[in-house]
N, C-alpha and C positions, 0 to 999 in steps of 0.2 A: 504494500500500500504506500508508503512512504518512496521507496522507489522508483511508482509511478508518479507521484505525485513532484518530485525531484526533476524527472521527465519532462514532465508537461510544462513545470516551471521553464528549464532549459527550452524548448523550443518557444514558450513565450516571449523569453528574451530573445532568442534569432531571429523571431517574426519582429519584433521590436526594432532591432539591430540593424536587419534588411530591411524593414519602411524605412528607418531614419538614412540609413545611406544612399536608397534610391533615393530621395526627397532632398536632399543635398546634393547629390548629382543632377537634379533637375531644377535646383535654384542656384546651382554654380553657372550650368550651361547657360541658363537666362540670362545671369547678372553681365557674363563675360560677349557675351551673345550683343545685348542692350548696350553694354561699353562699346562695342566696337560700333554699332550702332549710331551713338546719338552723342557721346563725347564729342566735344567742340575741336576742331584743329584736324579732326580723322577726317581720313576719307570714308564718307556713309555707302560703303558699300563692304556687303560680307564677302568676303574672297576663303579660299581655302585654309589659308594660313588662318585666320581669324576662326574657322570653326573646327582648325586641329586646337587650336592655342584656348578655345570654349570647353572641348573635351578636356583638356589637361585640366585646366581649374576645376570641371567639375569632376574628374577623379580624385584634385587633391582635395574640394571641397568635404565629399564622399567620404574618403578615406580619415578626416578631421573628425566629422559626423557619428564614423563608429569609433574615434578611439573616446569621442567624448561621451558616448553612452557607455564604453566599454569603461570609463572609470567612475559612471553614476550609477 
């Protein structure tokens, strides 16, 4: 009983863990996405470089995401 219940907890927190890092990979990709966007002085145009350079942010956003839930 206890070891199921141990369980359930454990995958609680991975459903947990994995919402919050998707959800920070898709408010990195926006934020970095929007900057290249509408920042003054840029040229307003998404080019490829800008939507590798969106992925990086929101993998290190992501990766930020679970180490902050992984120490709460």
């Amino acid at each position: 009983m206890i070891e199921q219940q141990g369980r359930e907890s454990d995958q609680a927190y991975e459903v947990r863990r994995r919402r919050v890092g998707v959800g920070g990979f898709f408010v990195g990709v926006c934020v970095a996405l929007g900057f290249f966007a509408f920042f003054p002085g840029m040229p307003h145009v998404i080019d490829w470089g800008a939507i590798v350079v969106a992925l990086v942010v929101g993998v290190a956003v992501r990766w930020g995401c679970r180490g902050w839930v992984r120490k709460r």
